[in-house]
C-alpha positions in Angstrom: 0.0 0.0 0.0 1.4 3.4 -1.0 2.1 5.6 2.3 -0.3 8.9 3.0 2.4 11.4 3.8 1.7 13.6 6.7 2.8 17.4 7.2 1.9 19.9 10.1 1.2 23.1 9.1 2.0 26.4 10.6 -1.4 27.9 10.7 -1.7 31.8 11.9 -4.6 32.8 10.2 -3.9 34.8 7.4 -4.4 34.1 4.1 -0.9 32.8 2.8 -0.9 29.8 5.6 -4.4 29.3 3.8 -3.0 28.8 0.7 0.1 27.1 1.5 -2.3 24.1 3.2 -4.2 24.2 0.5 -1.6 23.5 -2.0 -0.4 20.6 -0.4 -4.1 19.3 0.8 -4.9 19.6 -3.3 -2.1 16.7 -3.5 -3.6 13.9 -1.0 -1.1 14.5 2.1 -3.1 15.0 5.1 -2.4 18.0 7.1 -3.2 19.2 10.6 -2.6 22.7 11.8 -0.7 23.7 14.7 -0.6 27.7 16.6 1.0 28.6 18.8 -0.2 31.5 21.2 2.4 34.1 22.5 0.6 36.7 24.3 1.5 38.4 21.4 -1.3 37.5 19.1 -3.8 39.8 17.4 -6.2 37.1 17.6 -9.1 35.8 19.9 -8.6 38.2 22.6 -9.2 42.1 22.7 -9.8 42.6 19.5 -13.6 41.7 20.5 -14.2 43.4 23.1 -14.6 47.1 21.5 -17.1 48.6 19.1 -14.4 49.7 16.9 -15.4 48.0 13.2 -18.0 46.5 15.3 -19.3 45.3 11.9 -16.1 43.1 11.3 -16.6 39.9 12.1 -15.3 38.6 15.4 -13.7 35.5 15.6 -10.0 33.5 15.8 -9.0 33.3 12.3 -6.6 30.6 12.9 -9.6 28.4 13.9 -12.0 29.7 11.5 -9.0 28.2 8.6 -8.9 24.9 10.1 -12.7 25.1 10.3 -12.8 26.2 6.3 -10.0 23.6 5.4 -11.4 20.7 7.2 -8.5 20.1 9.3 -7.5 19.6 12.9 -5.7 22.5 14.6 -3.2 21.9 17.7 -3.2 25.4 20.0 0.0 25.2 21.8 0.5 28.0 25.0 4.4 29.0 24.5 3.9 32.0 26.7 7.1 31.0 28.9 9.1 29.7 26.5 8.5 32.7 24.3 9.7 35.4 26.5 13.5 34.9 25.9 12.9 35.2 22.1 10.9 38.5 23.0 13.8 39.7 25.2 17.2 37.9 23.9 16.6 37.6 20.4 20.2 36.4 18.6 19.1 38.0 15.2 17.6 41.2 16.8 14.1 43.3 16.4 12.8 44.5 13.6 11.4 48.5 13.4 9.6 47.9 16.5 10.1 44.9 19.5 9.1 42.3 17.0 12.3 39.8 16.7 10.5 38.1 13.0 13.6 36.1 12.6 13.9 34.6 15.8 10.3 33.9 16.3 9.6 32.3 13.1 13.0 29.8 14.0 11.4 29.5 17.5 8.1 28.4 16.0 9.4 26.1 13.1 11.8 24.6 15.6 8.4 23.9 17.9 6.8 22.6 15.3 9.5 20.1 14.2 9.8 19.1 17.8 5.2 18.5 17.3 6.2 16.6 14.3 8.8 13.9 15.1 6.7 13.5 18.6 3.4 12.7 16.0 5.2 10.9 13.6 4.4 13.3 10.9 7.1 13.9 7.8 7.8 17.7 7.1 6.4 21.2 8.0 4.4 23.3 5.8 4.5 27.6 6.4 3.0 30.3 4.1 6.3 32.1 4.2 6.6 34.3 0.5 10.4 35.5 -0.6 10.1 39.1 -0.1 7.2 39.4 1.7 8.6 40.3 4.5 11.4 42.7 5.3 13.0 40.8 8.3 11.9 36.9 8.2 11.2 36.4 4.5 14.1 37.8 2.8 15.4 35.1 0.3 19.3 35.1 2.4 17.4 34.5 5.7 15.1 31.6 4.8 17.9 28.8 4.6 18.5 30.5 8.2 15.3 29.1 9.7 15.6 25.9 7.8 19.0 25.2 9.7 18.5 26.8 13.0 15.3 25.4 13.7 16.6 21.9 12.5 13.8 21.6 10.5 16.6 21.7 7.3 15.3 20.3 3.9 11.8 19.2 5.5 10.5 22.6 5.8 8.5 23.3 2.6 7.4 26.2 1.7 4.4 25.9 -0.9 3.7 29.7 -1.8 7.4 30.0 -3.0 8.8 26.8 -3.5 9.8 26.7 -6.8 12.4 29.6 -6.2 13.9 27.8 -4.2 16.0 24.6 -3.8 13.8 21.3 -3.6 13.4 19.9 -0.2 12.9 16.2 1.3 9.5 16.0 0.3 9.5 17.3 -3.1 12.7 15.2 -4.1 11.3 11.8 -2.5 8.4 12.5 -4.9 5.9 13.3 -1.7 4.8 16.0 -2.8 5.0 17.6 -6.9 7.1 20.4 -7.3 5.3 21.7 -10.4 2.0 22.0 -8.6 3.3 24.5 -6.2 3.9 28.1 -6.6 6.9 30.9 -7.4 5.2 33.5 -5.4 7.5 36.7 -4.6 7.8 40.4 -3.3 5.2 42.5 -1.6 2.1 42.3 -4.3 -0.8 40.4 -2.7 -2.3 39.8 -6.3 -0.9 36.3 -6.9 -2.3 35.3 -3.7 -5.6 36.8 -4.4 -6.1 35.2 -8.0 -5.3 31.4 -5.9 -7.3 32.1 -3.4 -10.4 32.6 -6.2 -9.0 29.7 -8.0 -9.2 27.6 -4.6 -13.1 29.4 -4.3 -11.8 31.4 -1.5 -13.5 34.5 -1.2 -13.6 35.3 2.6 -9.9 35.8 4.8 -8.7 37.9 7.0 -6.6 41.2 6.2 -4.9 40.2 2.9 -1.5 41.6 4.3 -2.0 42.2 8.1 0.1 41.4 11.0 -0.6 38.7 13.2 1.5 40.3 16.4 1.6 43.5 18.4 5.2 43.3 18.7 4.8 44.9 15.0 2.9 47.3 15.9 4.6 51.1 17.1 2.2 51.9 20.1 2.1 48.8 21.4 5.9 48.8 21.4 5.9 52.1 22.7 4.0 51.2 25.6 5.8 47.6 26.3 9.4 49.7 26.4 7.6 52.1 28.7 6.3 48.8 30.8 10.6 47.8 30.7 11.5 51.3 31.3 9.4 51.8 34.8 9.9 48.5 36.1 13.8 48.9 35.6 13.5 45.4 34.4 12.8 44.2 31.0 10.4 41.3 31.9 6.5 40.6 31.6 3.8 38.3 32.7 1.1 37.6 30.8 -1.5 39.8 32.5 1.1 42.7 31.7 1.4 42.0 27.7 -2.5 41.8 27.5 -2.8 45.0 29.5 -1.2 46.6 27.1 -3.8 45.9 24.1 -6.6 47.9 25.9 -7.7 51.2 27.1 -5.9 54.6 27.2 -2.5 54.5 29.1 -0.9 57.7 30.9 1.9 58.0 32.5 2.1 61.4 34.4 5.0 60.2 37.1 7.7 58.1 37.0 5.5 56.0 39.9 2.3 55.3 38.6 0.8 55.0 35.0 -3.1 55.1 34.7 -4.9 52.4 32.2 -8.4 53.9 31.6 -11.2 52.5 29.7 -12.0 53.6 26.6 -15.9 52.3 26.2 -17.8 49.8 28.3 -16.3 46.9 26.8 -12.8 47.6 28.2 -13.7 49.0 31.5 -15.7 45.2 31.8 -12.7 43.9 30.6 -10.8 46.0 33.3 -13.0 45.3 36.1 -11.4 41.8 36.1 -8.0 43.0 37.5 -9.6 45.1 40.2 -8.0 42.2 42.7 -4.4 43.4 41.2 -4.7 47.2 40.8 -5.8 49.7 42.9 -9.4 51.1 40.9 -10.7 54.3 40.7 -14.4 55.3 39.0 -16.4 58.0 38.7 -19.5 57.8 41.5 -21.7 60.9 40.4 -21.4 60.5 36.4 -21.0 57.9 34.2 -17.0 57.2 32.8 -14.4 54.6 32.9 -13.0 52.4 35.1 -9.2 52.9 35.3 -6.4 50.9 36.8 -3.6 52.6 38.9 -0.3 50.5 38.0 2.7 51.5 40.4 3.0 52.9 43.8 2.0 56.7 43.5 1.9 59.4 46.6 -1.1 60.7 48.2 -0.6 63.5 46.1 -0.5 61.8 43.0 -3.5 59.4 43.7 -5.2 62.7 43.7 -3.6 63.4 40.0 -4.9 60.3 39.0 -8.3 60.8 40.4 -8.6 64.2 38.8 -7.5 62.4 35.8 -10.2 59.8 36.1 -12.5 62.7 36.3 -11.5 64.2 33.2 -12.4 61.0 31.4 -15.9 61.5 32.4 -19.4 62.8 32.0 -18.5 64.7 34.8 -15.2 66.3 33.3 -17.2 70.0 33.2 -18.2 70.0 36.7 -16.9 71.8 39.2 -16.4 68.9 41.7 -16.6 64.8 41.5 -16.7 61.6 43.6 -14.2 59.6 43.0 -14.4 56.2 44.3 -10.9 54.6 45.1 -10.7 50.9 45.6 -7.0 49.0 46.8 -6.0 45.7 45.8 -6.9 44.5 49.0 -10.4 45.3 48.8 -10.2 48.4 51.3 -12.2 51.6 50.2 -12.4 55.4 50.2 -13.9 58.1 48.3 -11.9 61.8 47.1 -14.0 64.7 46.1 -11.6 66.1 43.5 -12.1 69.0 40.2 -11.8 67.1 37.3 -8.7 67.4 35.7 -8.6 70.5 32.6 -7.8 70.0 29.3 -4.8 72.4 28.8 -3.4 71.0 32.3 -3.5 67.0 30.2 0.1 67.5 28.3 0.1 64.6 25.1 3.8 63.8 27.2 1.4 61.4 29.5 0.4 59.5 26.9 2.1 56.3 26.4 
């Protein structure tokens, strides 16, 4: 009986790790999907819990592929193990904190460590030469291949046929001719498969899938390094950072207030961890006091609070102050003025 090859597929939710299964599902191998969650991930979190493009659909695209390719999808929690490529990374960050090279050998090592324990044969990603200014350049591709060990069993379906033929393409696994020379920065070639393939609905044809990429978030995770004195996070920390409006007016406290009701719910879940202030008389956020400010400034920050909400043109507010511990007290404070609220707070 002829063998039914098996590959694991990097799956993140975009379109290209789509396509790339897809590919190689067209050719009889069976497939199951693997993702691995960071902390880091655009996906399945906060990204629901606002209005903003409350029109979009809300849902984990990296499921939602599996679900649309019929396969199985393995969600592995590397939160731990992920830190040191966040803060040590041997081929460095991109513009921002994102360290693409090091995370995409990271993850292809992972997922050659998934496939040997499974007994599966090679790897599949959606990688594109080009694509990509710090992972996907064609000189740093052989560089994941060999320091993630994954070597000539790494295939990469989208591009393939620009480069040299791996394990599974040589051994006849897989036909060479029936996958793709896809390269640069156009999304057009991917586009015209995916309408080949009858797919008309993915996410953001040439999104990010990490807020390391992103320049506020980085902003504000150098800020978390910076006030700490330590560059370290916890998991509650990196997903902190994805919500609400965060001000730093002293070097001992920063303020993380609610934008709309759907982060100051998502808020009132660290109320155990954070001192919490809120508005009594007039409707407004919630917000989080991170650090260990004076009496004085926990009067800033109420003001602040104030200035936030309905209340902001009053002459006076209640400003209900609540501790970690559970312990209470209200301050009756003048909301904060506009020309006194210097864009230097802003993180």
């Amino acid at each position: 009986m002829t063998k039914q090859y098996k590959a694991v597929s990097l799956i993140s939710g975009g379109l290209d790790s789509m396509l790339a299964t897809q590919l190689v599902l067209a050719q009889g191998i069976h497939v199951e999907g693997i993702n691995f969650f960071t902390g880091f991930c655009v996906e399945g979190h906060t990204h629901a819990i606002r209005k903003h493009d409350k029109n979009k659909v809300k849902r984990n695209n990296a499921l939602w592929v599996a679900e649309q390719l019929g396969i199985k999808l393995h969600i592995i929690d590397i939160v731990e193990e992920y830190k040191n490529v966040v803060l040590n990374p041997k081929h460095g960050y991109g513009q921002h904190v994102n360290p693409c090279l090091d995370c995409k050998i990271f993850m292809v090592g992972k997922a050659k460590a998934w496939m040997e324990a499974q007994g599966f044969d090679f790897i599949i990603t959606g990688e594109v030469i080009g694509q990509r200014p710090m992972s996907q350049l064609a000189k740093r591709m052989p560089i994941v291949a060999a320091e993630s060990g994954a070597d000539d069993r790494l295939l990469r379906p989208l591009c393939a046929q620009n480069l040299a033929p791996t394990l599974p393409e040589r051994e006849g696994w897989i036909d060479r001719a029936q996958l793709k020379d896809f390269s640069g920065r156009s999304r057009k070639p991917q586009m015209a498969l995916a309408k080949s393939f009858a797919i008309d609905d993915y996410a953001q044809p040439a999104g990010g899938c990490c807020f390391l990429t992103d320049k506020n978030y980085a902003t504000k995770l150098q800020d978390l390094w910076q006030a700490r004195k330590k560059r370290d996070y916890e998991l509650d920390d990196i997903m902190l950072l994805k919500v609400g409006r965060h001000l730093r007016p002293t070097e001992n406290f920063k303020l993380i207030i609610g934008r709309e009701e759907g982060e100051n719910n998502y808020l009132s879940g660290y109320r155990k961890q954070f001192t919490s202030m809120r508005v009594l008389d007039h409707e407004g956020p919630l917000a989080l006091v991170d650090g260990t400010p004076t009496a004085e400034e926990l009067h800033l920050a109420a003001r602040i609070t104030a200035r936030f909400s309905q209340g902001r043109d009053a002459q006076n507010v209640e400003v209900g102050i609540t501790t970690d511990s559970g312990s209470a007290h209200t301050l009756n404070v003048q909301p904060l003025p506009a020309d006194e609220l210097p864009k230097a707070w802003y993180v």
